[in-house]
C-alpha positions as CSV (number, residue, x, y, z in Angstrom):
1,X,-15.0,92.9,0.4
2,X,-12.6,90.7,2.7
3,X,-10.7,88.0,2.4
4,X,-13.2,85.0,1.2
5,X,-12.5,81.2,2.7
6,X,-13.9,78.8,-0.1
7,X,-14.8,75.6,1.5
8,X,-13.8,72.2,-0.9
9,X,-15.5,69.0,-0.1
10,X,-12.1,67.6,-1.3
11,X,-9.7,65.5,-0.2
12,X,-6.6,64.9,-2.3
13,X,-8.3,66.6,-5.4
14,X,-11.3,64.4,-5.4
15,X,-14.5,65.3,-3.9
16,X,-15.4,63.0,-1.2
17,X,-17.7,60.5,-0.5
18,X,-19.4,62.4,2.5
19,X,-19.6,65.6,0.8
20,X,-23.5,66.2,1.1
21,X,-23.0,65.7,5.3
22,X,-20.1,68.0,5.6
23,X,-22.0,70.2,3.0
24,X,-25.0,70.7,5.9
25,X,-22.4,71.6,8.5
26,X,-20.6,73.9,6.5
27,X,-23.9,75.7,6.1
28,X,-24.7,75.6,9.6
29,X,-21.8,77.6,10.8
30,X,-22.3,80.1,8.1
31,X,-20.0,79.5,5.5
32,X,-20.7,81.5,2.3
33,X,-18.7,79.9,-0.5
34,X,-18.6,76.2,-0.9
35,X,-16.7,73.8,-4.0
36,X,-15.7,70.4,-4.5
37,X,-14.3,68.7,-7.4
38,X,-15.0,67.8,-11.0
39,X,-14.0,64.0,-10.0
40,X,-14.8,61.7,-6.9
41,X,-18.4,61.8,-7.3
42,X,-21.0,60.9,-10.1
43,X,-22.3,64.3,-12.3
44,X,-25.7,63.5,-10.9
45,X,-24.9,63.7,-7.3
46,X,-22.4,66.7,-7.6
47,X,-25.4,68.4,-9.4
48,X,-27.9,67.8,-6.0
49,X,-25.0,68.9,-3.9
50,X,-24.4,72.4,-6.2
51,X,-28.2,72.5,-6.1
52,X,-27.8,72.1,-2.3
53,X,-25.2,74.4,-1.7
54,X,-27.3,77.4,-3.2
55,X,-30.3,76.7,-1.8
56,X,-28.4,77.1,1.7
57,X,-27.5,80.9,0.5
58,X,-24.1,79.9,-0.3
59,X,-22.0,80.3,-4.2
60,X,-20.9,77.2,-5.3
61,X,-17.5,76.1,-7.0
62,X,-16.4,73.4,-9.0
63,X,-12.4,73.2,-9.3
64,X,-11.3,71.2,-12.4
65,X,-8.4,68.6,-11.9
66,X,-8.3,67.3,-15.4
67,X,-4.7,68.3,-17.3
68,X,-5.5,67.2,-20.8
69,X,-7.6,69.4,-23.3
70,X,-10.3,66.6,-23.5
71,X,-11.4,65.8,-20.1
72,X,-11.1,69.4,-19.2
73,X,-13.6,70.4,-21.3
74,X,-15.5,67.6,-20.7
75,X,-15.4,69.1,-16.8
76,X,-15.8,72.7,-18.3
77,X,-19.7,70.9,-20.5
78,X,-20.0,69.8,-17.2
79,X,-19.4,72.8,-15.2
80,X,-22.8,74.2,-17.4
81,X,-24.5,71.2,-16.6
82,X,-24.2,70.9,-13.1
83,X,-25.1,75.2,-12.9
84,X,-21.8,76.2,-10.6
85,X,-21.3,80.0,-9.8
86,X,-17.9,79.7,-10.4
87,X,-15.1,77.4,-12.4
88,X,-11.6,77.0,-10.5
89,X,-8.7,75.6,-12.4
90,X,-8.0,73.8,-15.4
91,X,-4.9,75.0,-18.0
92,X,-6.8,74.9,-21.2
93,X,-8.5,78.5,-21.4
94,X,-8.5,78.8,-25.3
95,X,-10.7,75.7,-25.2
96,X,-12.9,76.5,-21.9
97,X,-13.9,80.0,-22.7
98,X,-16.2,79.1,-25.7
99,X,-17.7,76.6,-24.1
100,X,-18.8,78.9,-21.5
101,X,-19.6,82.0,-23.8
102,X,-22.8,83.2,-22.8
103,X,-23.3,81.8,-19.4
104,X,-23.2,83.3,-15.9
105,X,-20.2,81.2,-14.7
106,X,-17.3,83.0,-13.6
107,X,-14.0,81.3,-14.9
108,X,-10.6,81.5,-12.9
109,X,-8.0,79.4,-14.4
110,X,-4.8,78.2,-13.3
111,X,-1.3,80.1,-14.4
112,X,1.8,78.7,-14.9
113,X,2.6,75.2,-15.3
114,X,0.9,72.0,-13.6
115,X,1.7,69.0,-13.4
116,X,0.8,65.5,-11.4
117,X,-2.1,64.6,-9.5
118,X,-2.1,65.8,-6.9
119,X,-1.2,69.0,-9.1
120,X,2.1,71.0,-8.4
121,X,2.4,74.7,-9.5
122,X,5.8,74.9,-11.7
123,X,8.3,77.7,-13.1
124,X,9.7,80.9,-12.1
125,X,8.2,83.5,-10.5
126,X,9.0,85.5,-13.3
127,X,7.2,82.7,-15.7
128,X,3.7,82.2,-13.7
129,X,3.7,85.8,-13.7
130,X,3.8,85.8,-17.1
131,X,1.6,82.9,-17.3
132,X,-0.9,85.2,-15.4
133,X,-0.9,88.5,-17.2
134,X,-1.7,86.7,-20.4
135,X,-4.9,84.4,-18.6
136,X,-5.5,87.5,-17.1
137,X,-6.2,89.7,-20.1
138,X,-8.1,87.3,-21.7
139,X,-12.1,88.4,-22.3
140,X,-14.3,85.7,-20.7
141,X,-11.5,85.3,-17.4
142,X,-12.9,86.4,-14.3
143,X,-10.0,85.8,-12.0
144,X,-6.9,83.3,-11.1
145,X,-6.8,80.2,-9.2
146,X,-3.2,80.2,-8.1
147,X,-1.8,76.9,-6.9
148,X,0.6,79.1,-4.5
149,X,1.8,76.4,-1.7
150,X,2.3,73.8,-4.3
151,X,5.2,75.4,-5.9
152,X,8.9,74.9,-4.6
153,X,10.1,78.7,-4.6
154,X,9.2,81.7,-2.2
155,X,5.3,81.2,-2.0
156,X,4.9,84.7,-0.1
157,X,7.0,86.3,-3.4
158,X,4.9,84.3,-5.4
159,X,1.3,85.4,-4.3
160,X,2.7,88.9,-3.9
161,X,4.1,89.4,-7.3
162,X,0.9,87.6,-9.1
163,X,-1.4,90.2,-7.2
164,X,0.1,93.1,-8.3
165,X,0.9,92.1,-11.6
166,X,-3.2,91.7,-12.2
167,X,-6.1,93.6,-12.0
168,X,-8.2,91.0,-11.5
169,X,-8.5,88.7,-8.3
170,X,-6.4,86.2,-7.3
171,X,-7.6,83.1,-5.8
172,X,-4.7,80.8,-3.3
173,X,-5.5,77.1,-3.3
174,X,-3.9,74.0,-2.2
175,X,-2.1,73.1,1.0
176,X,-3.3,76.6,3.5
177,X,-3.8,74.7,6.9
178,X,-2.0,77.5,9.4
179,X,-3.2,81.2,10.6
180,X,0.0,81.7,9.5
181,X,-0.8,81.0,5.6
182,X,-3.8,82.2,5.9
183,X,-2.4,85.4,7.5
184,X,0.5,85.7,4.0
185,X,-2.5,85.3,1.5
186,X,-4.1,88.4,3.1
187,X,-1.4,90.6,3.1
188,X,-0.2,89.4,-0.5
189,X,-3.8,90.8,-1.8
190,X,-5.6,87.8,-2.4
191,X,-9.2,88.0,-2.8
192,X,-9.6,84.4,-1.2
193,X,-8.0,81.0,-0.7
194,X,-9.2,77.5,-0.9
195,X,-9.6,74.7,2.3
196,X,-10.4,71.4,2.0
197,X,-8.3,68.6,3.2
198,X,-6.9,70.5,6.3
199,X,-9.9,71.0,7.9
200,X,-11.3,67.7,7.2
201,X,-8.4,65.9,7.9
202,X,-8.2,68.3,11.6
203,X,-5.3,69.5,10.2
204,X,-5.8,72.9,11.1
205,X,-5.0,74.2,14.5
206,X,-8.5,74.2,16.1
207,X,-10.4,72.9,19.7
208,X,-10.1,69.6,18.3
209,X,-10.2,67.5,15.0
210,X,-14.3,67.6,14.5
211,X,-15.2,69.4,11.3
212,X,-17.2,71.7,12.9
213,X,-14.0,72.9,15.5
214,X,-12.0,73.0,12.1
215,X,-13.9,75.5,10.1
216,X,-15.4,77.2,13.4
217,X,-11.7,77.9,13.9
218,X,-10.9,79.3,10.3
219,X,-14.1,81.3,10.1
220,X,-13.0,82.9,13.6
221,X,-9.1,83.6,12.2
222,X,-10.6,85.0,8.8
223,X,-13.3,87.4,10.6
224,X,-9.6,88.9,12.5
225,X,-7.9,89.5,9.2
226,X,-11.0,90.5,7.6
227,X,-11.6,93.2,10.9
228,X,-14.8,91.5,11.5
229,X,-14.9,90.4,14.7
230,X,-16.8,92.8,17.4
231,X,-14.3,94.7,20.3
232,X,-17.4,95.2,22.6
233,X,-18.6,93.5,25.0
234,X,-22.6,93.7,26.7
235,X,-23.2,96.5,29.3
236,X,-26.0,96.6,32.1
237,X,-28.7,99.2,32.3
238,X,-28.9,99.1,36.0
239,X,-25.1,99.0,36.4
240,X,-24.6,102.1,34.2
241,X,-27.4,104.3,35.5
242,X,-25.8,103.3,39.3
243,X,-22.4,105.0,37.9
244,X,-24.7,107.7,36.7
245,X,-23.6,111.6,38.6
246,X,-26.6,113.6,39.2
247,X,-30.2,114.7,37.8
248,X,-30.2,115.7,34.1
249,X,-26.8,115.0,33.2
250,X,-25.9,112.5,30.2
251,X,-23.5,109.8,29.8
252,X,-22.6,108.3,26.2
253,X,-21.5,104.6,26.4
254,X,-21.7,104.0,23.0
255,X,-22.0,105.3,19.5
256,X,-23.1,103.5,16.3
257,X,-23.6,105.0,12.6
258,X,-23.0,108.8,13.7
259,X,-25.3,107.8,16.2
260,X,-25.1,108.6,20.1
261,X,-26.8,106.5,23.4
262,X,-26.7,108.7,26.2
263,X,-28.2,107.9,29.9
264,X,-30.0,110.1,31.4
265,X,-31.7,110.6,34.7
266,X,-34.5,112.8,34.6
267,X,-35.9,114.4,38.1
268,X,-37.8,118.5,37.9
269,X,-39.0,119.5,34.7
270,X,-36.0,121.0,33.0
271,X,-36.8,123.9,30.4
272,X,-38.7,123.7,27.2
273,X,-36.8,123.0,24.3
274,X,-36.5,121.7,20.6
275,X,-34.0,119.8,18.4
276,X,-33.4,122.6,15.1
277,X,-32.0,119.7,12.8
278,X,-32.0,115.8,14.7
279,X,-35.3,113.9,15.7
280,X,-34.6,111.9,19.1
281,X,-35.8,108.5,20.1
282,X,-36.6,108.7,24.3
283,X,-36.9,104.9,26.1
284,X,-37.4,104.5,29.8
285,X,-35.5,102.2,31.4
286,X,-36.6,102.9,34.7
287,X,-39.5,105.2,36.5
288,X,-42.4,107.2,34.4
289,X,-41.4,110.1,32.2
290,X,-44.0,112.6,31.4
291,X,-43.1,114.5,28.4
292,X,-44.8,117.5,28.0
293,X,-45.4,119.0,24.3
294,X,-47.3,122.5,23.5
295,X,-50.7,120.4,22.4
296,X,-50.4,118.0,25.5
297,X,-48.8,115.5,27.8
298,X,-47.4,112.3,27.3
299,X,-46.9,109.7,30.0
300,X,-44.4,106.8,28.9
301,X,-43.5,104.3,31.1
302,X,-41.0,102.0,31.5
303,X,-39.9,99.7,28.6
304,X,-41.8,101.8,26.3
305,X,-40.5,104.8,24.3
306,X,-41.3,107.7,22.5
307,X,-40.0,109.5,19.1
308,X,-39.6,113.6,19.6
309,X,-39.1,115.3,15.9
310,X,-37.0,117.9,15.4
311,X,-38.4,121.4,15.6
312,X,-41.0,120.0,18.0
313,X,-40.9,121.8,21.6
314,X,-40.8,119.5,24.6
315,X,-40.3,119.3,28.1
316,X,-39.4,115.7,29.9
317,X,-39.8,115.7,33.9
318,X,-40.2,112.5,35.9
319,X,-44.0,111.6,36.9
320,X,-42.8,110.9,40.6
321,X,-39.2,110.6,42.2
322,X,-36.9,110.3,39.3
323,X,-37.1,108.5,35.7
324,X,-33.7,106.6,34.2
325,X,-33.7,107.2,30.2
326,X,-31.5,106.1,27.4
327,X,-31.9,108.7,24.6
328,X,-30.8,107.3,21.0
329,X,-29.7,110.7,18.8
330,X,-27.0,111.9,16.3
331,X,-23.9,112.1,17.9
């Protein structure tokens, strides 16, 4: 799995007023994981947007903000309420983790030491590392929620020394708003980071502002990391049969699963033959083929195609003049 870009309807720690309409263009462009906060909104209306959020295909996350045992397990009940996927945050795992005994939610609390609103990550390295073994071993904890670039020291060191000190993963939030962060949080091992103010606010370099240019932008930098973005380009029939040498010789201009395409231009009947192990799949781009087998003839013209099994003899000719194939095979 690659790096995962959670989206948070947040700005500032507080889920924002607009959240169900930046919600619908999140899921337009594709994004897959989507969270907001346990504050800004009314339970009843962060419920229809979780509800939303998963019926668009997506997993939902609710990030708690609350610092003191009672509202955090107030957010935690809540958390069960409002049915999230997944519960970011929050200090208080001896007091979460029975209240969510049982269920399907996937906790991921903070390490090391927070403070303020908007929270700041503070201690050592050495002591949020500490901090994270111990959440880390904990039964009922899924995974970390690392409030990386809110801490004063070297963030890079940071993320780096939490991820290897844990088996478990590691989730960056708070203030990622360059390629560049995004770039450090891959190579540190995280298994995802959190945006929600940069790309709402147009922090983050993009085409423009729009949140649609904003998240187009990190789902585009992400895919690179994540070596998901395609290196080829689309290729013409007609151009690639022109470059084509002479009757009955292939070209391969592509491969895919094991898989070769080869061109072929097919002229006199060439001799019989048979596959001993790969069936072959025979489409006419151009011209009539006639494929001949030992029971009878088959005439397949163009835009259609034909399936030869292996161990089956065959001999392909052109009807007239010369017939332009692509044969689909194992490589």
């Amino acid at each position: 799995m690659g790096l995962r870009f959670i989206f948070m309807l947040t700005r500032n720690d507080r889920t924002v007023e607009d959240a169900a309409q930046q919600l619908q263009i999140a899921l337009s462009l594709g994004v897959r994981h989507i969270g907001f906060k346990d504050i800004g909104l009314p339970i009843s209306q962060l419920k229809a947007l979780n509800a939303a959020i998963k019926a668009g295909g997506a997993t939902s996350y609710l990030e708690v903000v609350s610092l003191d045992r009672d509202s955090e397990t107030a957010s935690a009940r809540a958390a069960l309420d409002i049915g999230v996927d997944m519960l970011l945050g929050g200090t208080h795992a001896e007091d979460v983790l029975p209240i969510i005994a049982g269920s399907s939610i996937q906790y991921c609390p903070f390490p090391g030491r927070i403070v303020g609103h908007p929270s700041v990550l503070e201690g050592s390295i050495e002591e949020i590392v500490d901090s994270a073994r111990s959440l880390a071993a904990r039964d009922g904890v899924h995974g970390l929620d690392l409030l990386a670039y809110r801490s004063k020291g070297d963030v890079p060191a940071l993320m780096m020394a939490v991820c290897k000190a844990v088996s478990k993963p590691v989730y960056i939030a708070g203030s990622i708003d360059t390629p560049e962060r995004i770039a450090i949080v891959k190579e540190a091992g995280a298994a995802g980071f959190t945006i929600g103010t940069a790309a709402l606010d147009g922090k983050y370099p993009a085409g423009s502002k729009s949140v649609p240019d904003q998240l187009s932008a990190i789902i585009r930098d992400v895919a690179r990391l994540n070596n998901h973005l395609s290196p080829f380009s689309k290729n013409n029939l007609a151009a690639s049969f022109a470059g084509l040498p002479t009757s009955g010789e292939a070209v391969v201009p592509g491969r895919i699963n094991g898989m070769a395409i080869k061109l072929v231009r097919i002229e006199s009947p060439s001799a019989w033959r048979f596959e001993l192990n790969d069936d072959k799949l025979v489409f006419v781009h151009r011209g009539t083929l006639l494929m001949e087998f030992r029971d009878r003839e088959e005439t397949v013209g163009e835009g259609e195609f034909i399936v030869i099994p292996h161990g089956v003899e065959h001999r392909p000719a052109a009807s007239t003049g010369s017939c332009e194939a692509v044969v689909i095979a194992p490589a």
